[in-house]
C-alpha positions, 0 to 999 in steps of 0.5 A: 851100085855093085864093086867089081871085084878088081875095084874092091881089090884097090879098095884093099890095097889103098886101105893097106897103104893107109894103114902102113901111113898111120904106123909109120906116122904112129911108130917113127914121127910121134915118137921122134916128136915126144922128145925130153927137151932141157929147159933152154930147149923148152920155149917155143920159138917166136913164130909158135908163140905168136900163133898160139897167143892169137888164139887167146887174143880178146877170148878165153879160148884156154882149150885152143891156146893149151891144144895149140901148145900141146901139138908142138910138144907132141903131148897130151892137152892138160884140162883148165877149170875153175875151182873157188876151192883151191888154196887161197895163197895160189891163183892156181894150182896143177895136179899131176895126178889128173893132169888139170890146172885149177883156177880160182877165176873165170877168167885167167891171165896168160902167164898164169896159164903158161906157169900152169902149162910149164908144170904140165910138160914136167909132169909128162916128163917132156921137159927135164929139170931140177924139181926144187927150182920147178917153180921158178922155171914154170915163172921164167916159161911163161915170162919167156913164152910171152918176150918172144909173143911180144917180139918184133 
């Protein structure tokens, strides 16, 4: 089959728009989505946090439940593995430097997945806190995260 020329010229321009689209998105939407939220502003709301529960309910599917979180915020996924090395005091452990959460099960609670993740987000700088009091907010996130899961 041969493109006439005046059906490769619109080929041309719909691919043009498309790419304005993509910088448009790329350059004004990610870019407004990436905010610096206090942690008052932090905790998604009720229907978010429903939505990405679902996605853990009777599997440990950690890669959906963590990417679902990670498109509100409007980061980077953080990766979840299994590492029987890991300090015995924690259940699990985030390492900025990689940006993964380490755990020493197979199997994780949601609350300590959701510490983890809290931990994430300040590492990437999407929430802004008092680094001395980080453990006690990654606490009060998944506490928090999983009130309004379990909210009427």
């Amino acid at each position: 089959m041969d493109i006439t020329k005046r059906q490769w010229n619109n080929i041309h321009k719909k691919l043009n728009r498309l790419e304005d689209t993509i910088n448009y998105i790329k350059n004004n939407l990610l870019k407004k989505q990436m905010k610096y939220l206090k942690f008052e502003e932090c905790i998604p709301p009720s229907s978010i946090c429903k939505d990405v529960n679902s996605m853990m309910n009777g599997v440990n599917n950690y890669e959906g439940f963590i990417g679902r979180l990670s498109s509100y915020y409007g980061c980077e996924p953080m990766g979840l593995f299994v590492d029987k090395t890991i300090n015995p005091k924690h259940i699990a452990e985030y390492r900025p430097l990689i940006k993964n959460a380490y755990t020493r099960k197979t199997t994780c609670d949601k609350k300590d997945v959701l510490h983890e993740y809290f931990h994430h987000l300040v590492n990437l700088n999407v929430v802004v806190i008092d680094k001395k009091k980080e453990e006690y907010y990654a606490d009060e996130y998944a506490k928090l995260f999983l009130e309004r899961v379990n909210s009427g």
